[in-house]
Each structure stands twice: as C-alpha cells, then as structure tokens.
GUDOVEX-49889 format. One line per field, with one value per residue: residue in one letter; residue number from 1; x, y, z of N, C-alpha, C in turn. Coordinates in steps of 0.02 Angstrom, whole numbers. Layout:
residuo: (A:...);
num: (NUM:...);
n_c1: (X:...);
n_c2: (Y:...);
n_c3: (Z:...);
ca_c1: (X:...);
ca_c2: (Y:...);
ca_c3: (Z:...);
c_c1: (X:...);
c_c2: (Y:...);
c_c3: (Z:...);
! end
This chain:
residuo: (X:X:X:X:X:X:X:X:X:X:X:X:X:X:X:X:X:X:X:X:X:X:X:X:X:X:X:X:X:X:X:X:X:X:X:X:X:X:X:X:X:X:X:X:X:X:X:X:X:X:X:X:X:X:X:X:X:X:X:X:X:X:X:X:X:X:X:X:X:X:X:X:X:X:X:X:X:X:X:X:X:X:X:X:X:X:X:X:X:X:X:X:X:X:X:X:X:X:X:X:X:X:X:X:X:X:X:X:X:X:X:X:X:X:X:X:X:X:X:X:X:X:X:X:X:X:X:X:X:X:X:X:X:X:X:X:X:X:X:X:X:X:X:X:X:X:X:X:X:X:X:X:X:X:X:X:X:X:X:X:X:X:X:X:X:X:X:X:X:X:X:X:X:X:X:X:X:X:X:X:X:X:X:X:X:X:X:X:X:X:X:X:X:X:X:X:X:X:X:X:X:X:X:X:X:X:X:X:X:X:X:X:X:X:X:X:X:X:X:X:X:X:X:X:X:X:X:X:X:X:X:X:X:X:X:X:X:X:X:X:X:X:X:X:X:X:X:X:X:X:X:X:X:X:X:X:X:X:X:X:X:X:X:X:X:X:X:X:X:X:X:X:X:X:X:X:X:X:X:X:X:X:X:X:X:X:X:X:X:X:X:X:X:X:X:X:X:X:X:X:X:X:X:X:X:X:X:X:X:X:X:X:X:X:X:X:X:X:X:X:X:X:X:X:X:X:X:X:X:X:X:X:X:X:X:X:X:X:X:X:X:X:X:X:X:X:X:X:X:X:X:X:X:X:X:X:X:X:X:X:X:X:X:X:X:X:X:X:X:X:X:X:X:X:X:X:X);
num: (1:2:3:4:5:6:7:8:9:10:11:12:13:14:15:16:17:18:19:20:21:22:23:24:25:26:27:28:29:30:31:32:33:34:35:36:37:38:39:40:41:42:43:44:45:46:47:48:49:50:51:52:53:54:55:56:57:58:59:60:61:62:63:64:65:66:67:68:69:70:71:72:73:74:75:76:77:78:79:80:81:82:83:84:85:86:87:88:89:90:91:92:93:94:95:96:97:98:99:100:101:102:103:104:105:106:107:108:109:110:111:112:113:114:115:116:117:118:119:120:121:122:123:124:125:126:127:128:129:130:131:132:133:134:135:136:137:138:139:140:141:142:143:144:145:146:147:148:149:150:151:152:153:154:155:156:157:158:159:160:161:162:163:164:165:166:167:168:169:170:171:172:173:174:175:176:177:178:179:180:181:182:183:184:185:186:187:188:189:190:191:192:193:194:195:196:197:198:199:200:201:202:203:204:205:206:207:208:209:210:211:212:213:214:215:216:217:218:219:220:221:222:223:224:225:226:227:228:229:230:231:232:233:234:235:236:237:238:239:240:241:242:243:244:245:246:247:248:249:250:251:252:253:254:255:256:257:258:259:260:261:262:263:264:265:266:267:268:269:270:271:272:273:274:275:276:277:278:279:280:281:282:283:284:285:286:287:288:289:290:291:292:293:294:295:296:297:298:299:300:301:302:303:304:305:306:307:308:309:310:311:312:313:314:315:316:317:318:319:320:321:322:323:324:325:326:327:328:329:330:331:332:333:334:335:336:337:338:339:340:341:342:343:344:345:346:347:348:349:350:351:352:353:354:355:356:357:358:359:360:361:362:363:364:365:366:367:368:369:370:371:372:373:374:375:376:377);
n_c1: (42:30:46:49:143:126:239:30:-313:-195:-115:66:133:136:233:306:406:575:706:828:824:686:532:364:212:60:-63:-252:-339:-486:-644:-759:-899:-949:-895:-811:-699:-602:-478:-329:-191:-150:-108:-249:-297:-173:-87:44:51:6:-162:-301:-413:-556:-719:-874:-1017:-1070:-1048:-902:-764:-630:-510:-427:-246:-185:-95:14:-84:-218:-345:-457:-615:-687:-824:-825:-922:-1079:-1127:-1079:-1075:-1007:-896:-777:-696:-579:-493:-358:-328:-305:-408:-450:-356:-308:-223:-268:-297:-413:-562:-576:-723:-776:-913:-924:-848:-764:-744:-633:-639:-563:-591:-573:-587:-712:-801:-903:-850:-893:-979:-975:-1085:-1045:-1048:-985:-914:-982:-854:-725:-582:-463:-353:-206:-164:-59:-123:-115:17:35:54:-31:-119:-222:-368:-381:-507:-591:-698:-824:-956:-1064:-1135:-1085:-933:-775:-624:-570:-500:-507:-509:-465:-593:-548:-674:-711:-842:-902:-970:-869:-804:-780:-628:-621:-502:-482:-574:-639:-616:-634:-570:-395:-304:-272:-153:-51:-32:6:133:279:300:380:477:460:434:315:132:85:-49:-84:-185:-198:-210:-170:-89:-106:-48:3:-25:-29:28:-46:-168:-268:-263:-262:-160:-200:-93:-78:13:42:3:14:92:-10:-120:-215:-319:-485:-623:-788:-807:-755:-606:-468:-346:-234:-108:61:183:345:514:569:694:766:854:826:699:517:454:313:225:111:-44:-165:-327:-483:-518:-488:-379:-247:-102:57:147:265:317:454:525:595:667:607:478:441:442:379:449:381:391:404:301:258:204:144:29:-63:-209:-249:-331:-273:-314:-254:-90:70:231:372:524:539:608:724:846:863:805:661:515:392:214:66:-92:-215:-385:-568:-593:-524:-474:-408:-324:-333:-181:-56:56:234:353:513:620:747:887:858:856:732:746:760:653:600:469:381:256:174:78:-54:-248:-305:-406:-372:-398:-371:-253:-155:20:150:243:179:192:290:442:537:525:432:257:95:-61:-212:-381:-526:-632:-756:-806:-753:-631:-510:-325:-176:-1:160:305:445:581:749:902);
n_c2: (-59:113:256:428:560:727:855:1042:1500:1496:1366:1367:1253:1105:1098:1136:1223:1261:1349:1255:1139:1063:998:1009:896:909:830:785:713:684:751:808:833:952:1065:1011:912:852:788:674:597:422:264:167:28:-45:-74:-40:106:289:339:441:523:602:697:766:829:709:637:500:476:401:397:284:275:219:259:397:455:396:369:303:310:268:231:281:294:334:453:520:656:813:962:1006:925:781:627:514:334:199:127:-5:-58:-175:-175:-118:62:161:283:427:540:687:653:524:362:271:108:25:-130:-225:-235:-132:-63:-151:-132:-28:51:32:122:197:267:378:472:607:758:874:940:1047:1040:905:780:669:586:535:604:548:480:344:277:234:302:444:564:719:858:990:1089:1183:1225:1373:1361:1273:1278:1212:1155:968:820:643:487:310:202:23:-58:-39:-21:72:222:364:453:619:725:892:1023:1153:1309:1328:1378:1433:1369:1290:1167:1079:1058:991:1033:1010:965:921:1059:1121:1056:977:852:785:805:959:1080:1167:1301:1386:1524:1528:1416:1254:1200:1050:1004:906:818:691:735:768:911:1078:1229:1388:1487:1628:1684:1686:1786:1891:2027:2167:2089:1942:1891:1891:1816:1792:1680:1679:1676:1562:1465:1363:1263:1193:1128:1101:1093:1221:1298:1197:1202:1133:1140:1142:1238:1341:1340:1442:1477:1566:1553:1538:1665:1828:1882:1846:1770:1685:1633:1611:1564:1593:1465:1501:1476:1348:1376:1508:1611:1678:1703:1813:1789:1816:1725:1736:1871:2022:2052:1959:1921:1800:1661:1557:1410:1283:1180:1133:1077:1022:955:1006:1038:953:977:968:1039:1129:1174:1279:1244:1325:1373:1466:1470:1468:1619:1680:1829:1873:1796:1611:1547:1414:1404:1373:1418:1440:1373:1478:1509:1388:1410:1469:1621:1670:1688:1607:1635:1560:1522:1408:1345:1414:1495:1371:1331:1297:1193:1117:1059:931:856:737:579:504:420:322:378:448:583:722:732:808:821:917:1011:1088:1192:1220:1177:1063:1000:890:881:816:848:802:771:798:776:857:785);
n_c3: (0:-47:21:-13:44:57:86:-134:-1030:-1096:-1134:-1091:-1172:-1215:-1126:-981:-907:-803:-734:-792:-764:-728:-804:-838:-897:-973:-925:-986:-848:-852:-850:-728:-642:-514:-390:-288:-179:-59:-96:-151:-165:-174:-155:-226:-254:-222:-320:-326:-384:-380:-364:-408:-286:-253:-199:-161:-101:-6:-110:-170:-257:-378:-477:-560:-572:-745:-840:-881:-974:-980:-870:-776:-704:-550:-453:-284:-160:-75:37:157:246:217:188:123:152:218:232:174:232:345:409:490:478:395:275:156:94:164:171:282:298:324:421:428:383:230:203:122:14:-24:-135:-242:-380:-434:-321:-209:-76:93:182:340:438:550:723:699:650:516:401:367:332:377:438:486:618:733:881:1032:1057:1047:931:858:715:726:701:664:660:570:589:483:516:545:660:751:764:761:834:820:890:850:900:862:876:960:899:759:736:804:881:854:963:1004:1065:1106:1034:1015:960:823:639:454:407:410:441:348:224:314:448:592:712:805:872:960:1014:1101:1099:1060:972:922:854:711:683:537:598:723:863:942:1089:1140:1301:1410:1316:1263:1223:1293:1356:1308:1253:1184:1051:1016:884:727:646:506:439:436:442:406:297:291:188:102:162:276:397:328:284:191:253:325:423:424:413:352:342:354:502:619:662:668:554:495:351:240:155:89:102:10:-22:-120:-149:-104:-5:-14:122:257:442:529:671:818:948:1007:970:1025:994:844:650:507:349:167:63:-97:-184:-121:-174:-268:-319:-324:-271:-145:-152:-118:-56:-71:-21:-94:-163:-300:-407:-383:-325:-179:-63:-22:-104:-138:-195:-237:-307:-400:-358:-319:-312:-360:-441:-550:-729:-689:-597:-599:-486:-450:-322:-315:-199:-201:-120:-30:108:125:110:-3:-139:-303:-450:-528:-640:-699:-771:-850:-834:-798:-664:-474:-364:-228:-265:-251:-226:-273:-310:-420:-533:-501:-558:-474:-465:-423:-455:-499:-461:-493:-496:-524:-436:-451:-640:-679:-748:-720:-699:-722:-712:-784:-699:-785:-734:-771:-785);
ca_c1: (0:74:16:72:165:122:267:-54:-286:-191:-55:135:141:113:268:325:497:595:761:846:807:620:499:304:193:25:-105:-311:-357:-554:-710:-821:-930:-940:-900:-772:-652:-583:-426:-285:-159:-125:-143:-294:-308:-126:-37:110:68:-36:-242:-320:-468:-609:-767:-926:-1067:-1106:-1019:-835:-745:-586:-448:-372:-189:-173:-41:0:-127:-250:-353:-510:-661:-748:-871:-811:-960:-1074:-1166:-1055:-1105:-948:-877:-708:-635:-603:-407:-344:-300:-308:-454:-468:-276:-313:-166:-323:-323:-489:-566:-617:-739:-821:-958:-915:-790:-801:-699:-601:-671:-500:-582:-593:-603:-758:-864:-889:-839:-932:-994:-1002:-1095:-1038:-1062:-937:-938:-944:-804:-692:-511:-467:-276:-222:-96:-35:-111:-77:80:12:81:-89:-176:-292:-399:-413:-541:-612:-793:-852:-1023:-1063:-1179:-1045:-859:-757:-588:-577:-490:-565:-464:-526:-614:-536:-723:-739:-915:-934:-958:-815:-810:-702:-613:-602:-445:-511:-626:-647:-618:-671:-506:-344:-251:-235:-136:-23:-36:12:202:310:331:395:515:441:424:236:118:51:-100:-91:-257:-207:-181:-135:-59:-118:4:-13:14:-17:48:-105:-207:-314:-251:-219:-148:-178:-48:-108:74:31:-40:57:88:-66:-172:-233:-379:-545:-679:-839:-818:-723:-538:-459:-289:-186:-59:119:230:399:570:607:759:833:881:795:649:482:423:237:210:50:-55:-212:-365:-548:-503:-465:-305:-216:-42:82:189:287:339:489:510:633:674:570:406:419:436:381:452:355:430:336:342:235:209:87:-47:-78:-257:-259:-347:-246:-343:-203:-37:96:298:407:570:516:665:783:888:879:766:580:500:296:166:-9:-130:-274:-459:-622:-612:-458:-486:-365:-300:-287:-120:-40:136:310:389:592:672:816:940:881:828:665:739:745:615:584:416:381:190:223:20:-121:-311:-356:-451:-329:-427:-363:-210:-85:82:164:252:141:220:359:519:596:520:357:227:45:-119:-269:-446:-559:-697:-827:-787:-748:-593:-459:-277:-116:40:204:378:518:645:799:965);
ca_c2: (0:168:315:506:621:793:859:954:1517:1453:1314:1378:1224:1030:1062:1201:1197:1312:1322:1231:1074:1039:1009:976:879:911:796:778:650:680:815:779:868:1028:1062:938:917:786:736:596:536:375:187:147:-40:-81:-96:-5:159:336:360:504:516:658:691:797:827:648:554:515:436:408:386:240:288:164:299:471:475:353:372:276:330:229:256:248:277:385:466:541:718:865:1027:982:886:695:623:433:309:126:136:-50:-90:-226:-170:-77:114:183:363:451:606:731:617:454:341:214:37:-22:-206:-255:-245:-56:-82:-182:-141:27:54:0:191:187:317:395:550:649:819:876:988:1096:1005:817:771:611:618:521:632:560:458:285:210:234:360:476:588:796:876:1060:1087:1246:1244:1418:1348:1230:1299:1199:1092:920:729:553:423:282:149:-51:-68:7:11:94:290:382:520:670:773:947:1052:1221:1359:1327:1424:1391:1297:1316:1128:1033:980:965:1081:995:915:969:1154:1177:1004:924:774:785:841:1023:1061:1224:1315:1438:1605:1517:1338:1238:1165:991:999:841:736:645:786:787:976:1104:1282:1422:1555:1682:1707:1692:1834:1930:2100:2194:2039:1890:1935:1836:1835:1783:1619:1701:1674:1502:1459:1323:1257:1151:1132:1083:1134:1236:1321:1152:1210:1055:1139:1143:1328:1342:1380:1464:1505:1609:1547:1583:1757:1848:1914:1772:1780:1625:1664:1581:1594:1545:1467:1528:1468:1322:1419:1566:1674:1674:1765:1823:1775:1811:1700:1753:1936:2040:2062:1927:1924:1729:1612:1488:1361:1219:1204:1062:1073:965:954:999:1038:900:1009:935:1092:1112:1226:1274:1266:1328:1392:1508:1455:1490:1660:1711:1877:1872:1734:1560:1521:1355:1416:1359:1458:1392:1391:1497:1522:1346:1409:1514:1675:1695:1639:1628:1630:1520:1513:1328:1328:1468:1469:1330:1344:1244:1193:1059:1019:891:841:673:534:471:380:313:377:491:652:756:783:877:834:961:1003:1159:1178:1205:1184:979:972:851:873:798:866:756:789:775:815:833:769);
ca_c3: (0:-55:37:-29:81:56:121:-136:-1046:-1161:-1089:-1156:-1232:-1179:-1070:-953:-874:-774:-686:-828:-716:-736:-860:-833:-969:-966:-974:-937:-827:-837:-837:-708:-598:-470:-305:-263:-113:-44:-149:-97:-210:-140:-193:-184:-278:-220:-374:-303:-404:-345:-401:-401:-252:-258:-191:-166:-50:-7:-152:-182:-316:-391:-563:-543:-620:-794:-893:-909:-1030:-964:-816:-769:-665:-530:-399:-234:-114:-76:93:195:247:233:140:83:223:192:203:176:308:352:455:513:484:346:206:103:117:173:188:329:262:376:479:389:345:187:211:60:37:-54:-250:-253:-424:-443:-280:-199:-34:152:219:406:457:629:767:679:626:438:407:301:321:410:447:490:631:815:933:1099:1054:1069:890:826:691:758:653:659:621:586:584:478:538:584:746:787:715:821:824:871:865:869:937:823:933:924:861:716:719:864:860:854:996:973:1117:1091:1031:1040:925:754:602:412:364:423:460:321:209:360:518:631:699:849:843:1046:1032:1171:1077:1052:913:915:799:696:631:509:632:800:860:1018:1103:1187:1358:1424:1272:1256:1180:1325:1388:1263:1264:1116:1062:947:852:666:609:440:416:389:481:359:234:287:131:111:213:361:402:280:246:189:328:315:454:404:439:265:355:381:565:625:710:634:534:456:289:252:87:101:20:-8:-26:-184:-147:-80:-5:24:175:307:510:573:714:840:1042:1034:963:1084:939:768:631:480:292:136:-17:-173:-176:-77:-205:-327:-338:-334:-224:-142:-109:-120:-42:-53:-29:-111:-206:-371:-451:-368:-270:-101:-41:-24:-152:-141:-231:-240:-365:-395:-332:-369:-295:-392:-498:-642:-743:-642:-603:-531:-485:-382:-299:-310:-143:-224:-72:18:166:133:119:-85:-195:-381:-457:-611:-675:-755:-818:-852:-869:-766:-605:-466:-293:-177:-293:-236:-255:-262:-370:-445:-594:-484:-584:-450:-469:-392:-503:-465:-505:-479:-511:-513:-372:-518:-724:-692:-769:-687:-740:-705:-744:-763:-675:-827:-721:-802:-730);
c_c1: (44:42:63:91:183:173:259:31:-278:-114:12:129:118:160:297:377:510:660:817:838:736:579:416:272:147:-26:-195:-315:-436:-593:-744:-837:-906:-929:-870:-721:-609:-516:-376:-258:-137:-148:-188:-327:-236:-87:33:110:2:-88:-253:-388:-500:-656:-808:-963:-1089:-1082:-931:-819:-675:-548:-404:-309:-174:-84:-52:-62:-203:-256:-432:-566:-697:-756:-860:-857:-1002:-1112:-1116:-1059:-1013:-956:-856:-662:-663:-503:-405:-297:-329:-339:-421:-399:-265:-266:-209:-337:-410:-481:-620:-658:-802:-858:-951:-850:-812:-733:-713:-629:-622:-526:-619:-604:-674:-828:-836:-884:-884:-940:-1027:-1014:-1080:-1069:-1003:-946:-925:-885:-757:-602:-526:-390:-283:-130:-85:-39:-72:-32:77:61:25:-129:-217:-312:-407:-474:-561:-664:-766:-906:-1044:-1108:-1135:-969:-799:-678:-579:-518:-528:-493:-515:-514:-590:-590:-748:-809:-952:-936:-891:-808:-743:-682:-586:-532:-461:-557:-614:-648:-633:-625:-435:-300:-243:-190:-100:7:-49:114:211:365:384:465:508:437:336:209:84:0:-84:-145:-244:-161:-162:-127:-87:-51:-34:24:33:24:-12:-171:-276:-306:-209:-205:-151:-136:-59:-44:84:5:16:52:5:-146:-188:-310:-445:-604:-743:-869:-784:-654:-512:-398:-284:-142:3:139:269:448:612:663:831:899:875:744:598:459:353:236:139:11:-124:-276:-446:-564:-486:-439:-253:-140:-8:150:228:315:389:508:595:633:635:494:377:420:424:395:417:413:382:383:337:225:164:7:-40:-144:-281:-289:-334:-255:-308:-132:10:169:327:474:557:558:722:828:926:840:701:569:407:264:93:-38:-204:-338:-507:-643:-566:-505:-455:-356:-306:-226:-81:56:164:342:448:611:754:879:933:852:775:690:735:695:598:527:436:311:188:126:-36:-187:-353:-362:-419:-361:-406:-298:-159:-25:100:196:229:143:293:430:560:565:439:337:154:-14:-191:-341:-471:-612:-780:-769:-787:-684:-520:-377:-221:-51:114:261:429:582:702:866:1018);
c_c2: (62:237:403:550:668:841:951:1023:1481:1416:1330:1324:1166:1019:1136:1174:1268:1284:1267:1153:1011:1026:982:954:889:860:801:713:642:742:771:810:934:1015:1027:975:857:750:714:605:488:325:154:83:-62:-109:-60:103:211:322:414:522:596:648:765:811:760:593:572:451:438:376:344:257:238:191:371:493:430:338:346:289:269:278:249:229:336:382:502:629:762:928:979:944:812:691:510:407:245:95:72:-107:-173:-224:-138:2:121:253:385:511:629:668:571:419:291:163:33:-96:-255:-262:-185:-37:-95:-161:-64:24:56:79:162:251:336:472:578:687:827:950:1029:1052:948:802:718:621:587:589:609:509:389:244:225:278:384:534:677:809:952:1065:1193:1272:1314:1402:1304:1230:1273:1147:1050:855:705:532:367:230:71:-79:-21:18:45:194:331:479:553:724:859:1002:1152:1246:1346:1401:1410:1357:1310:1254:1109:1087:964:1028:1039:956:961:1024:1154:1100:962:851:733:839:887:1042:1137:1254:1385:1522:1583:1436:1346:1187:1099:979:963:782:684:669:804:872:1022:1207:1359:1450:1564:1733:1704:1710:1886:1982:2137:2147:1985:1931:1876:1860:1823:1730:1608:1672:1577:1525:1373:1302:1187:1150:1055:1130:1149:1263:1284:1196:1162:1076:1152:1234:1284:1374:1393:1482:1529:1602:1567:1636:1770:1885:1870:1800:1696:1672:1608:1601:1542:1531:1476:1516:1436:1339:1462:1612:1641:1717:1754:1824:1777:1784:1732:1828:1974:2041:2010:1892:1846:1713:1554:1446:1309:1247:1122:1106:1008:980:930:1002:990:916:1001:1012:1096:1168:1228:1272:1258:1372:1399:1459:1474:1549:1730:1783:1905:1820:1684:1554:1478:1375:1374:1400:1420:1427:1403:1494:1445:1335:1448:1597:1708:1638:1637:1601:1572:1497:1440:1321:1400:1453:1426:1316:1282:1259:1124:1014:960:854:749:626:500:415:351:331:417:552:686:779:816:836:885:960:1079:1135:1197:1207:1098:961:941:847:839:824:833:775:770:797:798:840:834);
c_c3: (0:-29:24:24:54:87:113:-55:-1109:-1103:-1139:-1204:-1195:-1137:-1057:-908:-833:-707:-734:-811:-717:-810:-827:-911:-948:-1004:-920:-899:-836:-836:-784:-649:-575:-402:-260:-210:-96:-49:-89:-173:-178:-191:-167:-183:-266:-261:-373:-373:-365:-371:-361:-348:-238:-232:-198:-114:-64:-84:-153:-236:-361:-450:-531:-631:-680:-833:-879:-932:-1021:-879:-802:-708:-624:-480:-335:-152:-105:21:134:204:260:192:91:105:218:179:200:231:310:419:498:480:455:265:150:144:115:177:230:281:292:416:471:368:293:202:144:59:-2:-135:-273:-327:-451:-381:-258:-117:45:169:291:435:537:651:772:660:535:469:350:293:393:403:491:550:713:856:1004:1104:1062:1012:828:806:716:693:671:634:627:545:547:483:588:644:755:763:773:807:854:839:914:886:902:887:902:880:821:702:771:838:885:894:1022:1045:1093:1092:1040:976:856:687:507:380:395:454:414:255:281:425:584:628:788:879:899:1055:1094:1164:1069:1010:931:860:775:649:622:561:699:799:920:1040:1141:1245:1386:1373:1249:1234:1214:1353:1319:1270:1209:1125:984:936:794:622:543:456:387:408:408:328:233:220:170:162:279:341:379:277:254:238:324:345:420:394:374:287:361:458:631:697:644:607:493:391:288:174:110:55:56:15:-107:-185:-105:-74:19:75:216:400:541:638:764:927:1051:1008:1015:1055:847:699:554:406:229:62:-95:-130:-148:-106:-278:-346:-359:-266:-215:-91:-111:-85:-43:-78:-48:-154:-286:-421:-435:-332:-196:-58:-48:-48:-115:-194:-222:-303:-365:-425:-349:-363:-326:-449:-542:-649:-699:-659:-541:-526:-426:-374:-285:-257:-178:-189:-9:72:176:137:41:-103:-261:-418:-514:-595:-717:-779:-786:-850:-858:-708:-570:-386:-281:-209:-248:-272:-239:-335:-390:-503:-583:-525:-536:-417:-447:-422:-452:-518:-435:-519:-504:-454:-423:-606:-742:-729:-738:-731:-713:-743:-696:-740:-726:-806:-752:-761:-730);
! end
C-alpha cells in the first residue's frame, strides 16, 4: 500500500519547465462534476502506483492511475455528509487504504475496483479540512478535524475505537475556524516530543501529550493581519522545517479570498517566537486554495506550490515558488500553467520515476488534470 506524503488560458505548450532542471507535461485526466473536495493521491487498488481520489457533497470517487494519458473513473461511495474535508487512512488496519470524510468513513473491501466502498456512518462532525496524525503518542492514527459549521465551528480529534463500528467520539482542541489545518498543520513546533495542531492564525500546544489539555498562542498573524472573505478566516497550513535548522516553521497560503498571499513563520526558541517570511508577492489576486511542498526541481530543498481558486480575480495560475537560497529567504516565481481553475491540488510521485509531479482540479468547471515531473538530470 502506497500512501502520498504531502510534504497538494492558453497552456505555453504541452510542457512548461523552469530552472533549466524541470519540465512539466501536461495531461487531462477527466471532466467531471462541481464542487469537489476531498482529494488523496495515494494507492488505492494496491498496485504499487498513486490514483487520483475526489469527492462531493455525499459522493466520492476516484482515477485509478493506468498511464499518463489514461485514467479511469470509478465510484467509490457515496453518503457521507462534509464541505471539503475527507483524508486517507487505514481505518481497520487490513493493508487496504480507506477514507475518513467529515461524519463518515467508507472501508475499502480489497476490489476497489469492482465494488464501492462500506460507508459507516458515525457522530462525527462535517467539516472543512481532516488530517491524519498520532495525537496522543500511542503508535496509533488519530484523526483531526475542523468543523465549519457556523452553529458549531469547532476543532476536534477522534481516537478511532478497536471497534470500528462503534461511534467515534471526538475530544475537543479548541474554536474553530473555516479551514486552516490541512494539508499538514500539525508536527512538533515547541520540541517536546509531542504533536502540536496548527489552525491557520494560531497553534495549540499539547500539554499533556495525550491531547487531552491544550494551550492556544495567537502568534501567526502577517503583516497587515490575514484577509478573511466571504467564508471568514481560511488558509492552507504546512509545518515543516524549510530552514533546515531542524525545528519545525509553518508555511502558510491564504485561500478563499481573492487576494491570496503565500507566506511563512519561522520558528525561533522552541516556538516562543515566530518570525514572519513572505513567499509570493503581496498582491496577486489569486486564491490559494491548495498548498503542497516538495522538491520539485531536485535540489535537495523544499520549493511550494499553490494555485489560484475559485475566488481568484485574474487569470488562474498554478505556480512554484523555487526555494532559491535553500533556506526560505529567496524565492523565484515560475507560473508553469495558465487558465485553469486549481482547488485542492496535490503533489506526489505518482508515476514512480523519482520526481514530484501535481495533479489538480477546479472547485466548479470539472476538469481534472495531471501534470508530469520530466525532471531533467
């Protein structure tokens, strides 16, 4: 089983490069539908390569990977009540990923292929983001979650129960906001050796270790304060140590807004100070609703990328930002595709040769793309 770490116009041409190093190919994987959320690249029939996993209000469904050029649609389940929040995980620890998603999880039945997936409905919240992550240090996955229900806006983990069919009751992390952990907000910021959760404009710390006692600190606010829209205060969220100093910093991207900034805070004495780092430029009128680091150019350094949402007001554009200097203090833009609407993208190797490619989607239009990593040596 291969699970993806996220560490997700007119097209120049069928391949966009940059850095003399890279090259992307562009290809479709699919049209289909509105309103989607959800995505995973992971393996989800166990043939040792990525598929593509999506959903909706109440259905989900996913491209099993065949080729570049060849990508196949099934049905994977439907009922489960959410936004956009839904991540992969091995519920019931049988070698078949499963997916938790907002109030529901669906069990893999091992011929993901042929049958659609077991939906166990639970007393879980729907929600806007879902992270998959050892709260209280046991060994064993536990589940985030962040509710955007304006009568109930709240953050929480489950602790999954030995009986999976039991309901799955969640202990509270603190106040909710309409997005602000995943792809990966969470790790440990303070080095205590225990995981800290981070939502967007403040982190809780874990006091006890066991995620029963938690502490806020409201230290990740930008220059100028963050830019809430129509759906209140949303970002993107990464912790990982881009300074290579070997403590954790937050990357940050700014979405359903339509002026979107990607940023970062580094972290400094343990996370007793945070300092403020900005990547893409103050005003680029994009909405970035995606975020995934990875070594895109081969470098041995972690680059970003995100790309404009459905709230964006010029051009879409899915860019990387090249960690120029290494350690997050230079960066160099590169636009590597125009023109098409990029919500919930992720990154990953997907075509095992080496190299991190990207596939994305729009949040309405239906069109599913993938674009390939040609990195060159």
């Amino acid at each position: 089983m291969k699970i993806a770490l996220i560490i997700v116009l007119i097209i120049f041409s069928s391949v966009q490069s940059f850095g003399q190093k890279m090259k992307f190919e562009y290809h479709e994987i699919g049209k289909f539908l509105n309103r989607m959320g959800q995505t995973s690249l992971v393996d989800v029939d166990n043939d040792n390569d990525l598929d593509w996993v999506f959903g909706r209000f109440g259905e989900m469904y996913w491209y099993e990977y065949i080729s570049s050029n060849e990508w196949k649609l099934h049905e994977l389940g439907k009922g489960a009540k959410t936004d956009v929040g839904g991540c992969s995980i091995d519920v019931n620890h049988d070698n078949w990923i499963d997916f938790v998603v907002g109030d529901s999880w669906y069990e893999n039945t091992g011929k993901p292929r042929n049958e659609i997936f077991i939906l166990h409905k639970k007393n879980m919240i729907s929600c806007h983001d879902n992270v998959v992550v050892d709260i209280d240090g046991d060994g064993i996955e536990d589940i985030v979650s962040l509710s955007n229900d304006p009568n109930h806006s709240v953050l929480v983990w489950y602790k999954i129960p030995d009986d999976y069919n039991a309901n799955w009751d969640y202990s509270i992390i603190g106040p909710g906001i309409h997005g602000g952990i995943a792809p990966i907000g969470y790790g440990d910021l303070d080095n205590d050796n225990d995981i800290d959760i981070v939502r967007g404009n403040v982190w809780f710390e874990n006091l006890d270790s066991k995620g029963g006692k938690w502490e806020i600190h409201q230290t990740l606010v930008p220059p100028g304060g963050n830019r809430p829209d129509k759906f209140g205060l949303s970002l993107k969220t990464v912790c990982i140590d881009l300074d290579m100093d070997n403590d954790l910093d937050i990357v940050e991207a700014e979405s359903d807004t339509k002026n979107g900034r990607v940023f970062w805070f580094e972290n400094l004495n343990k996370a007793e100070t945070f300092v403020f780092h900005p990547i893409s430029d103050d005003t680029t009128n994009q909405d970035f609703h995606s975020l995934a680091l990875a070594d895109f150019d081969g470098d041995g350094d972690m680059d970003v990328l995100s790309g404009g949402g459905p709230l964006s007001q010029e051009t879409h554009k899915l860019i990387i930002w090249e960690n120029v200097s290494g350690d997050g203090r230079k960066w160099k833009e590169h636009v590597i595709l125009k023109g098409k609407r990029i919500h919930e993208a992720v990154a990953a190797d997907v075509d095992n040769d080496g190299d991190i490619d990207i596939c994305a989607k729009p949040w309405h239009g239906g069109l599913h793309i993938y674009l390939e990593n040609k990195l060159i040596d």
